[in-house]
mmCIF file of the N, C-alpha and C atoms, coordinates in Angstrom:
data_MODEL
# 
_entry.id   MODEL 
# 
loop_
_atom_site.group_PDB 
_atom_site.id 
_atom_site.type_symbol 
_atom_site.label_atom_id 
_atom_site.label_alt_id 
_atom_site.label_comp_id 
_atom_site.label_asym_id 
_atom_site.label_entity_id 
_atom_site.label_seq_id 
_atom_site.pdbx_PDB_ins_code 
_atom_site.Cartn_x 
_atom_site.Cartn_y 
_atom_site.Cartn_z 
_atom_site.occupancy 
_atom_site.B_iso_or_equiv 
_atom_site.pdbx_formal_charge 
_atom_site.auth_seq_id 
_atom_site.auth_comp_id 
_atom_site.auth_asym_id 
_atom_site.auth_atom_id 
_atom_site.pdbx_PDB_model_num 
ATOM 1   N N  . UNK A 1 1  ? -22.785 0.305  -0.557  1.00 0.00 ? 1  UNK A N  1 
ATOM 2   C CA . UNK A 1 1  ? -21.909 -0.493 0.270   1.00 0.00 ? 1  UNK A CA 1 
ATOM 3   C C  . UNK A 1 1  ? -21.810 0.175  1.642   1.00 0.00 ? 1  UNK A C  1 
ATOM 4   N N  . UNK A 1 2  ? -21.995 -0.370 2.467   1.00 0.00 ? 2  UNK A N  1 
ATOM 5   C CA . UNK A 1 2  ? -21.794 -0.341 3.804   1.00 0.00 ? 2  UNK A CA 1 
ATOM 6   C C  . UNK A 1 2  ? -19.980 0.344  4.489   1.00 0.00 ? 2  UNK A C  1 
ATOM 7   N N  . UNK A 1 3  ? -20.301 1.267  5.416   1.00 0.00 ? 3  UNK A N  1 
ATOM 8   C CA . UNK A 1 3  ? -18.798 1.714  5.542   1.00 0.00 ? 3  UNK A CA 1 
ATOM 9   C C  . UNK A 1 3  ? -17.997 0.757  6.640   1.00 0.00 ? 3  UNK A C  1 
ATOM 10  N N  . UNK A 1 4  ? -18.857 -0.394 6.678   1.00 0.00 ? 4  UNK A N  1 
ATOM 11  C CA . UNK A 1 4  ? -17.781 -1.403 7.441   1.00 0.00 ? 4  UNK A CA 1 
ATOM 12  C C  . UNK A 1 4  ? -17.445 -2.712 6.374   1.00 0.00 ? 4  UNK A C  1 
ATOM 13  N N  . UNK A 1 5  ? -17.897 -2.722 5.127   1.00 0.00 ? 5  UNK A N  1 
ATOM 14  C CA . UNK A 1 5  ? -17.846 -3.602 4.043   1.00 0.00 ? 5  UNK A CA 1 
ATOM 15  C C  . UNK A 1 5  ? -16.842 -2.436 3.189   1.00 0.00 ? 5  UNK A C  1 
ATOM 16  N N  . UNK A 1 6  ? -16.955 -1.136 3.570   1.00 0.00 ? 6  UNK A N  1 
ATOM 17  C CA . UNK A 1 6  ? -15.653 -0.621 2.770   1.00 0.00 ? 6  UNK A CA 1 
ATOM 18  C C  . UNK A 1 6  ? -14.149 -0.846 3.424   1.00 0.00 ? 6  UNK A C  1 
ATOM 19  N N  . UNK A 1 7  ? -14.196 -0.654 4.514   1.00 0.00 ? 7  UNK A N  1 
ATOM 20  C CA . UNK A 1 7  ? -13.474 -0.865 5.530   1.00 0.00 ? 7  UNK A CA 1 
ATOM 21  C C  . UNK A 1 7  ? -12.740 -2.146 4.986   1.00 0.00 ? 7  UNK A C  1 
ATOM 22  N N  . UNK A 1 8  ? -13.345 -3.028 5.222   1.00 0.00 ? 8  UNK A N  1 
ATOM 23  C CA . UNK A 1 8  ? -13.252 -4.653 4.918   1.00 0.00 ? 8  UNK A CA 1 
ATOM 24  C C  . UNK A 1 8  ? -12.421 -4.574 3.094   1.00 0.00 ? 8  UNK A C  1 
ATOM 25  N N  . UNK A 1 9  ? -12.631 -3.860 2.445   1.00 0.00 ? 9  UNK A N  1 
ATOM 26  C CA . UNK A 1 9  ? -12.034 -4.410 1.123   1.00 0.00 ? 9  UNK A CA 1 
ATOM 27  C C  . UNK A 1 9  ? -11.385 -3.224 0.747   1.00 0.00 ? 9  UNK A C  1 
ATOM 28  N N  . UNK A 1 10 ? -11.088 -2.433 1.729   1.00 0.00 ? 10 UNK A N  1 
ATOM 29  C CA . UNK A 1 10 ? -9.589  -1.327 1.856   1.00 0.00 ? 10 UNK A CA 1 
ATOM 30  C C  . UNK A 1 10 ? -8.776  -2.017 2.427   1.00 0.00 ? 10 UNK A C  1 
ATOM 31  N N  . UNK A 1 11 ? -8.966  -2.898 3.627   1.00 0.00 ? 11 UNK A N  1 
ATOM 32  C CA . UNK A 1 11 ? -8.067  -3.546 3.970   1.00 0.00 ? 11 UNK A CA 1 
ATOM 33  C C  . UNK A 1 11 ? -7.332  -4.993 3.470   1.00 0.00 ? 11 UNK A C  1 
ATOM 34  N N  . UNK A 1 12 ? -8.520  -5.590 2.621   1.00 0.00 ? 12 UNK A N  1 
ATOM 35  C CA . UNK A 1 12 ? -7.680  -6.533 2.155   1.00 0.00 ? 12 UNK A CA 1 
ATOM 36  C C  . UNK A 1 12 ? -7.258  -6.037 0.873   1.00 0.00 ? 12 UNK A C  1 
ATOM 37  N N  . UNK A 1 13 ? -7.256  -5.021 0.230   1.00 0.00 ? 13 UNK A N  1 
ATOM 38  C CA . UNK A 1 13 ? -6.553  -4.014 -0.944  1.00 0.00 ? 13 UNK A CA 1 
ATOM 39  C C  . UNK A 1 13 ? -4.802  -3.994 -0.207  1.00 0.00 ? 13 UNK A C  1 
ATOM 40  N N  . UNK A 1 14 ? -5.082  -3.496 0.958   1.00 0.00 ? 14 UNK A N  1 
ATOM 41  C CA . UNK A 1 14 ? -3.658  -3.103 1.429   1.00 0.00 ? 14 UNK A CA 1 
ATOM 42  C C  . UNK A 1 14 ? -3.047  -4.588 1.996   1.00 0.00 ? 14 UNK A C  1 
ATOM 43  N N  . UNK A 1 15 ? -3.641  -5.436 2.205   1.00 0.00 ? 15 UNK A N  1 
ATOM 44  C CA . UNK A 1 15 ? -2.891  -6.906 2.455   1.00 0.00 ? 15 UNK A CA 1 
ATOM 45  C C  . UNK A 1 15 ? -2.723  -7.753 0.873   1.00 0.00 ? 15 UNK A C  1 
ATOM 46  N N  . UNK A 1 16 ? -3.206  -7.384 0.462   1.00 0.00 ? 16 UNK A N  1 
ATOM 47  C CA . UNK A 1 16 ? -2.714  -7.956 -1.523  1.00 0.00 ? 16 UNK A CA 1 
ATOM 48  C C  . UNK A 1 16 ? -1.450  -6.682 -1.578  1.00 0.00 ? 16 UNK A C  1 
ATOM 49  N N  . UNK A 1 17 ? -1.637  -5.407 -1.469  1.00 0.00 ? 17 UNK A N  1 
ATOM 50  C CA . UNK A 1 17 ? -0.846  -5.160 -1.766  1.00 0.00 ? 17 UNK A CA 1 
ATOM 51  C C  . UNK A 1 17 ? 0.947   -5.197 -0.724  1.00 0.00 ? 17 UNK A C  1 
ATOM 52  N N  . UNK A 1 18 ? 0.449   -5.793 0.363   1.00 0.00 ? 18 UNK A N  1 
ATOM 53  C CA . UNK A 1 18 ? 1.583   -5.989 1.089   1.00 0.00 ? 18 UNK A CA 1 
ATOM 54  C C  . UNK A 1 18 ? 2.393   -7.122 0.666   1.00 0.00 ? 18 UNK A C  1 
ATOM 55  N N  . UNK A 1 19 ? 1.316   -8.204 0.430   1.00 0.00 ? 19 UNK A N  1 
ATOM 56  C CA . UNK A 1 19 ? 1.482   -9.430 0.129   1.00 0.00 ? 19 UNK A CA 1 
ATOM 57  C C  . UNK A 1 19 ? 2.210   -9.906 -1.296  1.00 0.00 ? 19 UNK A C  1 
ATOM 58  N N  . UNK A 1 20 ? 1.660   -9.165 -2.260  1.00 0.00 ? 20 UNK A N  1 
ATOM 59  C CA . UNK A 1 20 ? 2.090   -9.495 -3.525  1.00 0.00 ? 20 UNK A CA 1 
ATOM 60  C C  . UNK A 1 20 ? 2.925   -8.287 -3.899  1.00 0.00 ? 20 UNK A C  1 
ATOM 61  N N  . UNK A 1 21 ? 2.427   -6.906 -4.152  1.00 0.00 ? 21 UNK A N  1 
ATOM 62  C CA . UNK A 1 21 ? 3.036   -6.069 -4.770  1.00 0.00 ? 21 UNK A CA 1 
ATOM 63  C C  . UNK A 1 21 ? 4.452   -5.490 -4.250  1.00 0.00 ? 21 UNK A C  1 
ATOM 64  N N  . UNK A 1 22 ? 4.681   -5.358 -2.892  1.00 0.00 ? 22 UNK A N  1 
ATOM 65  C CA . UNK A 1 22 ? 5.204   -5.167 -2.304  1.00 0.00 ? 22 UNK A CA 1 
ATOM 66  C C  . UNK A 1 22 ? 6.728   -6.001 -2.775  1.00 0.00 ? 22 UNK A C  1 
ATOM 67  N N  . UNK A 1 23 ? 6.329   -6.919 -2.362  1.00 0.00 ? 23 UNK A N  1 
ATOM 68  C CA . UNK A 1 23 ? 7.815   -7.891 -2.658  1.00 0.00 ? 23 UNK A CA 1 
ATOM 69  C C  . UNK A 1 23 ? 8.460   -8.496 -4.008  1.00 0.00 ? 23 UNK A C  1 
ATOM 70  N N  . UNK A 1 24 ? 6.956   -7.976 -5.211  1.00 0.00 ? 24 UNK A N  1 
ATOM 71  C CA . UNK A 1 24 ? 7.401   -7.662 -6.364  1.00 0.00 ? 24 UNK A CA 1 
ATOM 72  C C  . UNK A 1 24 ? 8.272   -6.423 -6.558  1.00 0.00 ? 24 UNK A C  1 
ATOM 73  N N  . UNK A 1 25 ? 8.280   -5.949 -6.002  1.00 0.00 ? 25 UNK A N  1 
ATOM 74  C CA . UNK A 1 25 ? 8.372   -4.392 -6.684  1.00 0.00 ? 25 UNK A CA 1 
ATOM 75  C C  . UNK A 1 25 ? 10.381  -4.809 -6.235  1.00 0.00 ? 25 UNK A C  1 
ATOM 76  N N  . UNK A 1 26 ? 10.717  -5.709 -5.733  1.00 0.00 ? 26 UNK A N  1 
ATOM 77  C CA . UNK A 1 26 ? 12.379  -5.974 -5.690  1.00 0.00 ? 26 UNK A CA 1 
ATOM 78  C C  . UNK A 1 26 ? 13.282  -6.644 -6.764  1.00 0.00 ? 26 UNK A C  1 
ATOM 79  N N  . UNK A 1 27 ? 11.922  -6.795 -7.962  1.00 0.00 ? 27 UNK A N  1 
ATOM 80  C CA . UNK A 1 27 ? 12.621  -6.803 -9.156  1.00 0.00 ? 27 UNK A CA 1 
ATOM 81  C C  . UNK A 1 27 ? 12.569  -5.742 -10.320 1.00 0.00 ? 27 UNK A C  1 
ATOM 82  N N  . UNK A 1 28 ? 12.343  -4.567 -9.684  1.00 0.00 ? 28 UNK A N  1 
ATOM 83  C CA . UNK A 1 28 ? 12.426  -3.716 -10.276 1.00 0.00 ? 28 UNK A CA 1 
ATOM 84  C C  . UNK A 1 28 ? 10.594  -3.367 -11.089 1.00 0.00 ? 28 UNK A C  1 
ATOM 85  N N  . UNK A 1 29 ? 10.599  -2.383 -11.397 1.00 0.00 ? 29 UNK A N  1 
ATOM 86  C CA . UNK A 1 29 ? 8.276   -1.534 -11.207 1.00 0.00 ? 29 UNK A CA 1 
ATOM 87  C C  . UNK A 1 29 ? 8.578   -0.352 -12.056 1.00 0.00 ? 29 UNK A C  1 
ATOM 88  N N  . UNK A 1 30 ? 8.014   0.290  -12.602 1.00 0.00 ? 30 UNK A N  1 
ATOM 89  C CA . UNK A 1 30 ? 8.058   1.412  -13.585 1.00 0.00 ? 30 UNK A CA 1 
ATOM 90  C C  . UNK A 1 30 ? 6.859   2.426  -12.537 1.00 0.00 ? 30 UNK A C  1 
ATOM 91  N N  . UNK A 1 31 ? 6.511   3.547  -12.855 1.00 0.00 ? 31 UNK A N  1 
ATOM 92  C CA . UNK A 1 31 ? 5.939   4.618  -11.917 1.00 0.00 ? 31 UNK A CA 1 
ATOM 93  C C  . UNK A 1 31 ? 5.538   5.560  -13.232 1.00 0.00 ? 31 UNK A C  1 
ATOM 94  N N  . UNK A 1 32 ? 3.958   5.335  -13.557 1.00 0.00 ? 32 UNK A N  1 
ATOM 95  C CA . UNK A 1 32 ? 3.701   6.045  -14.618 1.00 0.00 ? 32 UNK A CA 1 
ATOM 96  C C  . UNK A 1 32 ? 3.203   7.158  -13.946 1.00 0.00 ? 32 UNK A C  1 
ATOM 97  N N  . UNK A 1 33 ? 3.280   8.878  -14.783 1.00 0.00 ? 33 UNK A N  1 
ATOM 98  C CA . UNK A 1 33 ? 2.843   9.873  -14.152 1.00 0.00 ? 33 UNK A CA 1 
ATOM 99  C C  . UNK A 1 33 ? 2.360   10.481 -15.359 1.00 0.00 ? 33 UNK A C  1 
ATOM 100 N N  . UNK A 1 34 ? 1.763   12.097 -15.103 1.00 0.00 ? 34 UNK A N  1 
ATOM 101 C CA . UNK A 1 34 ? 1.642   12.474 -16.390 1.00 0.00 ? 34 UNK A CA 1 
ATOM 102 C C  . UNK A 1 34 ? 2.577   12.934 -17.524 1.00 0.00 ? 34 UNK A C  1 
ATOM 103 N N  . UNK A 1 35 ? 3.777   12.897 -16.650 1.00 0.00 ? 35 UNK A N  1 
ATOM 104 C CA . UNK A 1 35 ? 4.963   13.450 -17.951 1.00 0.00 ? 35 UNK A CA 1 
ATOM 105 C C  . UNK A 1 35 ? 5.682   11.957 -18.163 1.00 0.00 ? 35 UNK A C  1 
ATOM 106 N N  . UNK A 1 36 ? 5.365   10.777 -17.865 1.00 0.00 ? 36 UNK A N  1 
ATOM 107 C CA . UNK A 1 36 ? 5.840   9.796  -18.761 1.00 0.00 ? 36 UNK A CA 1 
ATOM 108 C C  . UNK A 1 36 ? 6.093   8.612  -17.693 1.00 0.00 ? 36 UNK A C  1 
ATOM 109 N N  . UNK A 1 37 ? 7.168   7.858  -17.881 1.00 0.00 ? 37 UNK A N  1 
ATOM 110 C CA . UNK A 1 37 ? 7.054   6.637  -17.237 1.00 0.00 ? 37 UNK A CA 1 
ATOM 111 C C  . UNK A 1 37 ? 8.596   6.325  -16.796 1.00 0.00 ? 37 UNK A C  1 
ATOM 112 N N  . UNK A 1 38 ? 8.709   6.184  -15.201 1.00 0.00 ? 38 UNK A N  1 
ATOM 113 C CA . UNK A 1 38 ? 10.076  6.055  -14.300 1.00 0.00 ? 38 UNK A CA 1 
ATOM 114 C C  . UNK A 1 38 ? 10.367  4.955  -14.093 1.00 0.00 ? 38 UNK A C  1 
ATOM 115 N N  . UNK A 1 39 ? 11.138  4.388  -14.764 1.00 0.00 ? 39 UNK A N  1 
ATOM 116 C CA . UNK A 1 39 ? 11.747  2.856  -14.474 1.00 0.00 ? 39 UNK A CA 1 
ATOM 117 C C  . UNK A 1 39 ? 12.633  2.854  -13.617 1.00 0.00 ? 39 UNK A C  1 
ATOM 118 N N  . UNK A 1 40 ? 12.388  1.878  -12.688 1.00 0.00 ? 40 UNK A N  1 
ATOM 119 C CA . UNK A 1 40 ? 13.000  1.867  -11.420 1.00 0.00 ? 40 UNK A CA 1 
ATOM 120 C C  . UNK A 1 40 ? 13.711  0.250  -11.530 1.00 0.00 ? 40 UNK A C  1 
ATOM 121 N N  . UNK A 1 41 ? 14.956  0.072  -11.780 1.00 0.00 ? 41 UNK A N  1 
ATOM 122 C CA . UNK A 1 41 ? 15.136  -1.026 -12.093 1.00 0.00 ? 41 UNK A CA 1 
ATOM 123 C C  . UNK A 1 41 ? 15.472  -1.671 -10.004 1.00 0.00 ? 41 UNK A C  1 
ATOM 124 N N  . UNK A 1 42 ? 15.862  -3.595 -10.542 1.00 0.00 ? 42 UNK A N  1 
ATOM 125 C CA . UNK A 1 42 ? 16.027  -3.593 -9.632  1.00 0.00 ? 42 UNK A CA 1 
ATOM 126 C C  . UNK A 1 42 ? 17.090  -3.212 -8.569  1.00 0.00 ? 42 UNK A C  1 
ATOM 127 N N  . UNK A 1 43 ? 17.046  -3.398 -7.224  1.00 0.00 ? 43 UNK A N  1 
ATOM 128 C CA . UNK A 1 43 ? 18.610  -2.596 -6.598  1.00 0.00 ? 43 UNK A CA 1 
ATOM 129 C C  . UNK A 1 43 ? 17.854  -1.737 -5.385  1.00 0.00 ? 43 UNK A C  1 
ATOM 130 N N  . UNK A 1 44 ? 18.614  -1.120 -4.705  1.00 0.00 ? 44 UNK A N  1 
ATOM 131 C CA . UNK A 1 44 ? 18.495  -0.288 -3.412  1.00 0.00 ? 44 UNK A CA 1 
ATOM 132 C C  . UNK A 1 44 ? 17.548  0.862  -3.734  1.00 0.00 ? 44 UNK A C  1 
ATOM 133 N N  . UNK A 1 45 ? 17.333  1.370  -4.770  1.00 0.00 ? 45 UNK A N  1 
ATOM 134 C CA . UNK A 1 45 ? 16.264  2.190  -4.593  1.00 0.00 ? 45 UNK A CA 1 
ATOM 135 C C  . UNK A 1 45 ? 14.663  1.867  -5.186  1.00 0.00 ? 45 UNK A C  1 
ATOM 136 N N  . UNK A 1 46 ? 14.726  0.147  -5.302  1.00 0.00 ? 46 UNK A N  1 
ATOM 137 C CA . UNK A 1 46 ? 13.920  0.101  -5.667  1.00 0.00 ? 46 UNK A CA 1 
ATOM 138 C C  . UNK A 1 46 ? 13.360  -0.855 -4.010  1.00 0.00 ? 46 UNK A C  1 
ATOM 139 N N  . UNK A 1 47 ? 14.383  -1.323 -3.306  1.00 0.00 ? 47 UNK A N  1 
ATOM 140 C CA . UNK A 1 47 ? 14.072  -1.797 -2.122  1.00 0.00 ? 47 UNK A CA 1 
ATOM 141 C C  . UNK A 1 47 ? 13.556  -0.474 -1.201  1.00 0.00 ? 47 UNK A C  1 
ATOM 142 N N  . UNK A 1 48 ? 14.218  0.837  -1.330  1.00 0.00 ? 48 UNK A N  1 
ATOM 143 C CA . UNK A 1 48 ? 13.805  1.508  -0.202  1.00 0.00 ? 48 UNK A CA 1 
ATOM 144 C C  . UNK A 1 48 ? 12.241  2.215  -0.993  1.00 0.00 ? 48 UNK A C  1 
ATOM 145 N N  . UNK A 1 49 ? 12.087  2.251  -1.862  1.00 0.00 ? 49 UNK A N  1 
ATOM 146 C CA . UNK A 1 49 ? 10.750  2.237  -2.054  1.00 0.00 ? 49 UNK A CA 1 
ATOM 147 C C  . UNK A 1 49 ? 9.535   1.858  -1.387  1.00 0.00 ? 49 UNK A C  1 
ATOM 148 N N  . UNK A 1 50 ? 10.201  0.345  -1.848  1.00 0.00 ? 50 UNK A N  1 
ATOM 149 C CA . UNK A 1 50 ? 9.310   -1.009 -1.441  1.00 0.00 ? 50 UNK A CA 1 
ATOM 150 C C  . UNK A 1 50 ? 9.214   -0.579 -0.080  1.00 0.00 ? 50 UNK A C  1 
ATOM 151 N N  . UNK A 1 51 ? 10.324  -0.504 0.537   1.00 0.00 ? 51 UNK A N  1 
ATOM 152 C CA . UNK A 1 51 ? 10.194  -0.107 1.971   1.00 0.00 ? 51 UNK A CA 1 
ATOM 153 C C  . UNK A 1 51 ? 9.128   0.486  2.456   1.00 0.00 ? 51 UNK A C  1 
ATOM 154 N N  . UNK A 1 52 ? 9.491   2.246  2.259   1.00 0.00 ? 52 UNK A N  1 
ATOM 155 C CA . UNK A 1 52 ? 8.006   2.857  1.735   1.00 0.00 ? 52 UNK A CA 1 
ATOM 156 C C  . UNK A 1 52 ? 6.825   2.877  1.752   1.00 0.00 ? 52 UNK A C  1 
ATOM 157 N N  . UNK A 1 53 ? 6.108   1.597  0.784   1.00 0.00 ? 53 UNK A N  1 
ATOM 158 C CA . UNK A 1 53 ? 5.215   1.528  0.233   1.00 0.00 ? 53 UNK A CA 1 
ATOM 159 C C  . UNK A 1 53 ? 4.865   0.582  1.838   1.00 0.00 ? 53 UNK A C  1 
ATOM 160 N N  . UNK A 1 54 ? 5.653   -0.088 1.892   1.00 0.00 ? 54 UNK A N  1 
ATOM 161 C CA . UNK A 1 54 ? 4.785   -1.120 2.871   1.00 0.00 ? 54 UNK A CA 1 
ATOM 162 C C  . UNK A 1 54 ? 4.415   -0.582 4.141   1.00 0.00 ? 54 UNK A C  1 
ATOM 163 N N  . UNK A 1 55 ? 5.477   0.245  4.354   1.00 0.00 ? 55 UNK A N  1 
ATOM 164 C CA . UNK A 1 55 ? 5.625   1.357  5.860   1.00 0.00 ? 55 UNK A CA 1 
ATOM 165 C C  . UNK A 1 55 ? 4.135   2.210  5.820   1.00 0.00 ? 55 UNK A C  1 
ATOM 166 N N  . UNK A 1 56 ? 3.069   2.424  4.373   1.00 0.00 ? 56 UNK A N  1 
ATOM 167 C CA . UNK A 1 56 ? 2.410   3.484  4.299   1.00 0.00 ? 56 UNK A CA 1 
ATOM 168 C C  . UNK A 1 56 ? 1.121   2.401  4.607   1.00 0.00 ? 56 UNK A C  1 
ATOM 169 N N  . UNK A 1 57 ? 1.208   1.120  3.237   1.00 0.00 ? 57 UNK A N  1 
ATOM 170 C CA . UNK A 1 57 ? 0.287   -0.029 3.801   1.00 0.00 ? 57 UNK A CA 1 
ATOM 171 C C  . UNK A 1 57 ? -0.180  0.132  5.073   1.00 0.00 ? 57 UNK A C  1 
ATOM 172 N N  . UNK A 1 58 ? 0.974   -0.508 6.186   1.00 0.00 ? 58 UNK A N  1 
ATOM 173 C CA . UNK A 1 58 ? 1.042   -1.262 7.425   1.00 0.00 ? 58 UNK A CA 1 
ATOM 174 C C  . UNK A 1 58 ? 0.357   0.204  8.103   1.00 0.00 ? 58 UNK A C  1 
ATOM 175 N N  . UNK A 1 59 ? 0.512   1.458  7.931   1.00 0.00 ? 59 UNK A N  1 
ATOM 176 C CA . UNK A 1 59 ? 0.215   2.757  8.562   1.00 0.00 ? 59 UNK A CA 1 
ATOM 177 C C  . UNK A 1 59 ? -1.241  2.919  8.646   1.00 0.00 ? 59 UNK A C  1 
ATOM 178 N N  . UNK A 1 60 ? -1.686  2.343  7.330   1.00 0.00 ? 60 UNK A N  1 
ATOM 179 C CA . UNK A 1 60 ? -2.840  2.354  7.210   1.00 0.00 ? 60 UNK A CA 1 
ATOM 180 C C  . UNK A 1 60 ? -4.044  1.388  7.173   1.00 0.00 ? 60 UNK A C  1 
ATOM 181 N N  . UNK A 1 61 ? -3.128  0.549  7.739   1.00 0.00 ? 61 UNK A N  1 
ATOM 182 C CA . UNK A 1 61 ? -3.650  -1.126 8.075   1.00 0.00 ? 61 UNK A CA 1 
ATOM 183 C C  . UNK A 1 61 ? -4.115  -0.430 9.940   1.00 0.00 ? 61 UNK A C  1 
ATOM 184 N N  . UNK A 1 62 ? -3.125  0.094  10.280  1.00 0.00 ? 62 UNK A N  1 
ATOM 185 C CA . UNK A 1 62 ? -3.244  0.244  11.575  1.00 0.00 ? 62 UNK A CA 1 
ATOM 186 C C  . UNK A 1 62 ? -4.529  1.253  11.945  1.00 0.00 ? 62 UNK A C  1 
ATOM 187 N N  . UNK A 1 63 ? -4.741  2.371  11.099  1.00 0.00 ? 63 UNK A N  1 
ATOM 188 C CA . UNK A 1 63 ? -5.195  3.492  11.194  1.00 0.00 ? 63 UNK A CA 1 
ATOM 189 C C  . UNK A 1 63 ? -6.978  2.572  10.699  1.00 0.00 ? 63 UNK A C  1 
ATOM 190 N N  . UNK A 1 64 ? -7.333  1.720  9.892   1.00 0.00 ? 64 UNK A N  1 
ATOM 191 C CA . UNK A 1 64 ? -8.604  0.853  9.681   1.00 0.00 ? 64 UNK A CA 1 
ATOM 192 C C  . UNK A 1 64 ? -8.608  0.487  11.044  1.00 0.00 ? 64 UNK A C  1 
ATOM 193 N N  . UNK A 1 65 ? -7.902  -0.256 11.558  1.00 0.00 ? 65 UNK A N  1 
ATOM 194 C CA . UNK A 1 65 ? -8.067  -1.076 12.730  1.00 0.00 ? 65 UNK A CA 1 
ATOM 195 C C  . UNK A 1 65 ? -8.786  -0.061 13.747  1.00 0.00 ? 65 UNK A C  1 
ATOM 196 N N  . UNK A 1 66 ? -8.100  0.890  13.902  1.00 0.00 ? 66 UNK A N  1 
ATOM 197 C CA . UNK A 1 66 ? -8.390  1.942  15.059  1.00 0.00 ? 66 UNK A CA 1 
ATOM 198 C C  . UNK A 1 66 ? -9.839  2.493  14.515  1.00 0.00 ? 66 UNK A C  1 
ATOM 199 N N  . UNK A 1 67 ? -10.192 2.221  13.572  1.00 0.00 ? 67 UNK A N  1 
ATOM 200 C CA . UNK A 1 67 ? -11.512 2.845  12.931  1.00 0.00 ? 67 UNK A CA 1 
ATOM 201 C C  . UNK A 1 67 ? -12.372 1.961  13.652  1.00 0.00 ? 67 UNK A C  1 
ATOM 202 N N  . UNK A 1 68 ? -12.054 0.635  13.069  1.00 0.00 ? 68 UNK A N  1 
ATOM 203 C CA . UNK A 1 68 ? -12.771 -0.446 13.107  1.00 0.00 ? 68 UNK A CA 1 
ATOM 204 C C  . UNK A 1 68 ? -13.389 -0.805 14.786  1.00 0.00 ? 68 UNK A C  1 
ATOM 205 N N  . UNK A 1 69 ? -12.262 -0.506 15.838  1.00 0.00 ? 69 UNK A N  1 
ATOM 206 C CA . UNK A 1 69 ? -12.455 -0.363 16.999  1.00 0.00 ? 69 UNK A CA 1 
ATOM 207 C C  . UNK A 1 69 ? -13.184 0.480  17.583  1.00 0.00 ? 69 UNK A C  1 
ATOM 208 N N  . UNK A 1 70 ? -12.665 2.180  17.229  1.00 0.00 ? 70 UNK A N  1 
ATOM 209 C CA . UNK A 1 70 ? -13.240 2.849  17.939  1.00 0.00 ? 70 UNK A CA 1 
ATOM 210 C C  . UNK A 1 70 ? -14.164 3.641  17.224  1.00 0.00 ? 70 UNK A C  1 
ATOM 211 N N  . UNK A 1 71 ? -14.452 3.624  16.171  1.00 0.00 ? 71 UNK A N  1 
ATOM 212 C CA . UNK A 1 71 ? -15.164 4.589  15.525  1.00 0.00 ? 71 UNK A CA 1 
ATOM 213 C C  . UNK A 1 71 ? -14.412 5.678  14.641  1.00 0.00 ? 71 UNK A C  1 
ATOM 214 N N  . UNK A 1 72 ? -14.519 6.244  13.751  1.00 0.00 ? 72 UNK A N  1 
ATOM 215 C CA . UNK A 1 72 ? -14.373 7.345  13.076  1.00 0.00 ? 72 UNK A CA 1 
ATOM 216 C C  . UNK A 1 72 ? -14.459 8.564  13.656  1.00 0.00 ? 72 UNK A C  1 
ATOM 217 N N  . UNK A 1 73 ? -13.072 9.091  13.995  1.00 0.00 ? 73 UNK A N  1 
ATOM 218 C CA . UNK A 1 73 ? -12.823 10.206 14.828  1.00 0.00 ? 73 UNK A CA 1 
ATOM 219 C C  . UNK A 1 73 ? -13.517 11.625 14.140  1.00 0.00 ? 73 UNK A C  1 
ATOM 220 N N  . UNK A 1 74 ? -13.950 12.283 14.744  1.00 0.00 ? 74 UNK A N  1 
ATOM 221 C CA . UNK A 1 74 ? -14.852 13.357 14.273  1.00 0.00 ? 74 UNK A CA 1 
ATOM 222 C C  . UNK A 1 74 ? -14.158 15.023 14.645  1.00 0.00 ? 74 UNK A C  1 
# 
């Protein structure tokens, strides 16, 4: 695969996940790790999460773009 066809389906990874997961996650998402599984019901800490998650998305929505423009900083 081509690193502008990766580019391309990192970014629509992070627009599904803006799109869908994101605004799921305000009814409450579990967070499996290796010592077991964090239920995060719904409520304020499952919004500032969400928050979070989208703040890191959109960070890195921005940071493709700047790739996509200028090249891969070296």
């Amino acid at each position: 695969m081509s690193a502008a066809a990766d580019t391309v389906n990192q970014a629509m990874g992070l627009g599904y996940t803006l799109n869908r997961h994101v605004p799921d996650m305000a009814r409450g998402f579990e967070i499996h790790t290796s010592y077991g599984v964090l239920h995060i019901d719904a409520g304020r800490l499952a919004d500032h999460i969400a928050d979070l998650v989208a703040q890191s998305a959109r960070l890195e929505l921005m940071r493709l773009d700047t790739v996509c423009r200028m090249g891969e900083p070296s």
